[in-house]
Structures are given as C-alpha cells and as structure tokens.
N, C-alpha and C positions, 0 to 999 in steps of 0.2 A: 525628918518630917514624921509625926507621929499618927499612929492611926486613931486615936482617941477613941478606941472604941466605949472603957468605963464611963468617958463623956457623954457618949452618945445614949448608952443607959440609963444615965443617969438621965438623958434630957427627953425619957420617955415617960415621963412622971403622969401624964393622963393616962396612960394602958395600963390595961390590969398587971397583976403582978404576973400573974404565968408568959403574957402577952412580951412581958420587959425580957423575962428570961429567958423565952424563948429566942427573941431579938440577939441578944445577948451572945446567945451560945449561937446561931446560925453566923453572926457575925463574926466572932471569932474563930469557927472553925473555916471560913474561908480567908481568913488573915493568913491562918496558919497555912492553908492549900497555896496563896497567895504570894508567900514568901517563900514555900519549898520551890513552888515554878518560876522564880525570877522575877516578881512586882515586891520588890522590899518595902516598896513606900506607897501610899495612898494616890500622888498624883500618877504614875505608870500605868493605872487601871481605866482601861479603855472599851468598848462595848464586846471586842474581840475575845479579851480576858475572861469578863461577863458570862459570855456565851458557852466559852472552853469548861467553864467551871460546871454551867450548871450541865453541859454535856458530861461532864468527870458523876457527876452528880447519879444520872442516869445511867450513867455504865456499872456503877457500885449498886445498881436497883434500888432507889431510897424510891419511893414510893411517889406520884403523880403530885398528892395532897402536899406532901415533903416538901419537895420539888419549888412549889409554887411558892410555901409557908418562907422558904429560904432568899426565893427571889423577891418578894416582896419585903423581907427583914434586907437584905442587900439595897431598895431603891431606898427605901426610909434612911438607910446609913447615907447610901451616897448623897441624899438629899440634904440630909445634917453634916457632911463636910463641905460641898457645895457651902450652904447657906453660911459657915463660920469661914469660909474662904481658904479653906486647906486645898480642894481641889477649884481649878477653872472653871470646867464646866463638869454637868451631871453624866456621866456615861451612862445610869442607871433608869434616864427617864425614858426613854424605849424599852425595856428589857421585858421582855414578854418570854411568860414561865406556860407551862402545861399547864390546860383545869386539872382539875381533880377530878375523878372519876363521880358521877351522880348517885347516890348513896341511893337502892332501891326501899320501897318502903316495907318496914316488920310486917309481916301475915299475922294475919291474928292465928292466935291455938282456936281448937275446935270449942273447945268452951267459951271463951271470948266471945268467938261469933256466936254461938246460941244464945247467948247471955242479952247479946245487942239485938239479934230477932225476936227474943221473948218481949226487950224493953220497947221495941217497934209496934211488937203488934197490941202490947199493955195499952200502949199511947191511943191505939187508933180506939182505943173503946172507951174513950173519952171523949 
C-alpha cells in the first residue's frame, strides 16, 4: 500500500503554491517518522499514532504555529486517502493540534505616533 503522498500534492491544485509545499514536506516528514516508528503503511495510522506524533512534535520544540500548520497538512492527507479508499476510515477528522500563539500588535515608533497626532488634530480644523 502506498502513501501517495506526490498524489496528494499534486491534488492540491487550488492552494497556493507555498501552501502545496508546505503540505508536501509536512507530509512527508511524518511518513518518514511514521515508518522509523512501525506504521509502514497508510492503513496502521490510527488517532493514537496521530497524537504520538504530534506529541514527538513538541518534545523537538517546533513551535505552537508549526505544530498546528502540520496537523492540519496531516487531516487534508488523511482526508485525501480516505476519499480515494486507501484508508477505511479518517483517523485524522478529530485530530485537534495547539493554537498558535496570538501575535501582539507592532507599537508604533515615536515618530509614527506624532505623525498620526499631528494628522488627528490637522483633521479636526476642518
């Protein structure tokens, strides 16, 4: 049984092109984790596996955003083996990854904000 994964990129033809590669190489690097730990083949992957991984994931510190980027490149595959009937069922459609951390918003520099208080009070004398 094969993992098809060039399949599966290749049948990501609506996402952008960083979005395929990104897919692409998250996929593949858990084929490869997938097969050192003893799932040689696409049906064996069960939510167990899933989970083990993206915990592997976390112990190696890849990042919250990482994290989530790869569980979600993981549900779209298993959802494309599913749908071509390589696997029974989706192991993938529960798989709930970490958020990402909330990106605070840039400060302005000092000049910036005086720039936007000069344009505030220009306005009000109109």
């Amino acid at each position: 049984m094969s993992w098809a994964v060039d399949e599966f990129v290749a049948s990501l033809a609506g996402a952008s092109a960083h979005t395929a590669e990104a897919y692409g190489a998250d996929v593949r690097q858990f084929v490869a984790w997938a097969d050192r730990g003893g799932c040689p083949t696409p049906d064996r992957i069960d939510r167990a596996t899933l989970r083990r991984y993206l915990a592997y994931l976390t112990t190696r510190h890849f990042a919250r955003r990482s994290i989530a980027r790869k569980a979600a490149s993981l549900r779209a595959y298993l959802r494309f083996l599913h749908r071509r009937g390589v696997i029974p069922t989706d192991p993938g459609r529960s798989l709930r990854a970490p958020k990402g951390e909330a990106r605070l918003p840039r400060v302005p520099r000092q000049v910036e904000a005086e720039r936007m208080l000069e344009a505030a009070s220009a306005a009000e004398h109109f």
